[in-house]
Kinemage of the C-alpha trace (Angstrom):
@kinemage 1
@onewidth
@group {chain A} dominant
@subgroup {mainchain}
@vectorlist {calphas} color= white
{ca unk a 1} P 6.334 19.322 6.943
{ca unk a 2} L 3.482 21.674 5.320
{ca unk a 3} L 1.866 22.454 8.513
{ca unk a 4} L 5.441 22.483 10.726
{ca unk a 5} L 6.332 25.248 7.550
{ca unk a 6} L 2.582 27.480 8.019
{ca unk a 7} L 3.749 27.376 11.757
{ca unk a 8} L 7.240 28.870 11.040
{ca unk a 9} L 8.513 32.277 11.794
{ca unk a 10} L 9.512 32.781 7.784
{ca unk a 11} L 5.110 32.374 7.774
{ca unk a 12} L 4.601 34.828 10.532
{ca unk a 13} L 7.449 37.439 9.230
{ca unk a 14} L 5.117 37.200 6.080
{ca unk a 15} L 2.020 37.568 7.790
{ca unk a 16} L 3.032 40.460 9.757
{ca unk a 17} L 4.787 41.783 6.304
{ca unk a 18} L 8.291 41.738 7.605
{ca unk a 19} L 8.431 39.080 4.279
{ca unk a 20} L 8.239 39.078 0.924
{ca unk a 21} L 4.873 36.409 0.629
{ca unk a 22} L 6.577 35.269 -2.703
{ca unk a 23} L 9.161 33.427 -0.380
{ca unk a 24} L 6.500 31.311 1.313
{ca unk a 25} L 4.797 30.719 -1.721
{ca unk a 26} L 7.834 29.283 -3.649
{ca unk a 27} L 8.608 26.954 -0.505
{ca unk a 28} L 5.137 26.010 -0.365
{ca unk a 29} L 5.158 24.654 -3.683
{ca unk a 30} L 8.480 23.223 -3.258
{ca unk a 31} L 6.795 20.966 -0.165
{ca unk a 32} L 3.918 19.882 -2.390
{ca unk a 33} L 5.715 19.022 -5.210
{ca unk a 34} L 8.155 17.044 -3.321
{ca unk a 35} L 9.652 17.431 0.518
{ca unk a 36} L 13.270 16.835 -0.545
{ca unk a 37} L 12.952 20.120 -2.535
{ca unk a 38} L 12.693 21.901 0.839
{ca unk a 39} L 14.645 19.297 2.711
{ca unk a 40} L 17.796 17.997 0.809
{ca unk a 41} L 16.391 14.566 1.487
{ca unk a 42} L 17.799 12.023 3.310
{ca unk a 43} L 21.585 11.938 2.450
{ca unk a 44} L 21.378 15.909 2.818
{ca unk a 45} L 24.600 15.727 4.988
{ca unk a 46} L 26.416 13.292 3.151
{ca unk a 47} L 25.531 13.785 -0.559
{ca unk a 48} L 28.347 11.693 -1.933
{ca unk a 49} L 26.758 8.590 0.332
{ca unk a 50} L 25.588 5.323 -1.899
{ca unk a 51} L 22.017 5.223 -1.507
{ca unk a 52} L 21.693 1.345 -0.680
{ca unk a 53} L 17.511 1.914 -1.399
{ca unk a 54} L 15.349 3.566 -4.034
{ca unk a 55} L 13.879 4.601 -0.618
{ca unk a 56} L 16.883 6.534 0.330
{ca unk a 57} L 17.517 9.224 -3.082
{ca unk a 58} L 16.569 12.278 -3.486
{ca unk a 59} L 13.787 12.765 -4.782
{ca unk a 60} L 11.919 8.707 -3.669
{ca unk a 61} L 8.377 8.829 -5.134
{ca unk a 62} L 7.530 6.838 -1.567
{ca unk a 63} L 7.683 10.846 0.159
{ca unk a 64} L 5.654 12.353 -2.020
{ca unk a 65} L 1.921 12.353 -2.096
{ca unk a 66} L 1.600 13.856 -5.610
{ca unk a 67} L 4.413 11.049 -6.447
{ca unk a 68} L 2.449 8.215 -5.681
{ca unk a 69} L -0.428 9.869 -7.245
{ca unk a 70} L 1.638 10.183 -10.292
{ca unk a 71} L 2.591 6.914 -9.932
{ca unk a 72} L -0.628 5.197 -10.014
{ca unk a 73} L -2.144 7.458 -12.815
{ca unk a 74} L 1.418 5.970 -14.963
{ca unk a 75} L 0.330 2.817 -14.281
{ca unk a 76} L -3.650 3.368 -15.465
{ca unk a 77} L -2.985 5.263 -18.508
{ca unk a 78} L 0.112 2.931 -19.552
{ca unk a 79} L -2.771 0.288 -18.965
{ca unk a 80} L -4.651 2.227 -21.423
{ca unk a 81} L -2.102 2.620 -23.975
{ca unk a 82} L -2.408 6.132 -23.627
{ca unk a 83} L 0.770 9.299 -24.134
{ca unk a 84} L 1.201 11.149 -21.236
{ca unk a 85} L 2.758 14.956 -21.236
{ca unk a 86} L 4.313 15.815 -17.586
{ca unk a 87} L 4.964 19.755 -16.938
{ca unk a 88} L 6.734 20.987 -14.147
{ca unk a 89} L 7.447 24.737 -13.661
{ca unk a 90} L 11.023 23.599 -12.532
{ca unk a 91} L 14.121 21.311 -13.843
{ca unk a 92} L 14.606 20.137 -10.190
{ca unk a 93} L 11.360 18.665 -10.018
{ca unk a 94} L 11.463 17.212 -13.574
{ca unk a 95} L 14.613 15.464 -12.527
{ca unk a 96} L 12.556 13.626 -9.980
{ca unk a 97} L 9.795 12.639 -12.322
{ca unk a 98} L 12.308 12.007 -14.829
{ca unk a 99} L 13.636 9.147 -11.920
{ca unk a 100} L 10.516 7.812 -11.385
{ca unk a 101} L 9.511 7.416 -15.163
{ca unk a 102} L 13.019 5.723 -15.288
{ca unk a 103} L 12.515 3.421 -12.389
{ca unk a 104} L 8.801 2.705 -13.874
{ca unk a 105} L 10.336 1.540 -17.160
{ca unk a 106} L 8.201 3.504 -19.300
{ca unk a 107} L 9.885 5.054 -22.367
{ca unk a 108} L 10.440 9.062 -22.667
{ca unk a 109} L 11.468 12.327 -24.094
{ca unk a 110} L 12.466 15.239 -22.150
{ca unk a 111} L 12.689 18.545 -22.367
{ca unk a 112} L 13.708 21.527 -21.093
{ca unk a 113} L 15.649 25.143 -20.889
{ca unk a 114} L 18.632 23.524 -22.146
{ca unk a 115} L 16.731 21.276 -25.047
């Protein structure tokens, strides 16, 4: 998805400066954080579907490289016994962490702009 995105015309309308580069950037980072940011994820066209698999919500650690990343560095430090502090520069992406802390049964606090 990252290099169909640098291929796009939204990336040559910014290269050309027909765009505002702050555009690409923001989608960019959307696509590295997570693809469903950028792509609705699976059950884009049917939100109100059941998702009969972890593998099938918005948001599934299992499409994300810095996810499974994540996921494993959980997993060491929780070996460890050590506290881990997540940041994310957005509550949409902090939703999805806050999933896969869930999922991972690890205990948590969260907060946010609406603490």
């Amino acid at each position: 998805l990252y290099k169909e995105y640098i291929s796009s015309k939204e990336i040559k309308g910014i290269l050309s400066g027909k765009t505002d580069a702050f555009v690409g950037l923001i989608t960019l980072r959307k696509l590295c954080n997570h693809p469903d940011l950028v792509t609705g994820g699976p059950n884009r066209d049917n939100p109100n579907a059941d998702s009969s698999t972890i593998e099938e919500e918005f948001g599934a650690p299992q499409r994300s490289g810095k996810l499974i990343v994540v996921q494993s560095l959980l997993k060491l430090w929780f070996k460890q016994n050590q506290k881990v502090l997540l940041f994310s520069q957005s509550r949409q992406m902090l939703t999805i962490l806050e999933k896969l802390v869930i999922v991972m049964g690890y205990n948590y606090l969260r907060m946010d702009g609406s603490t």
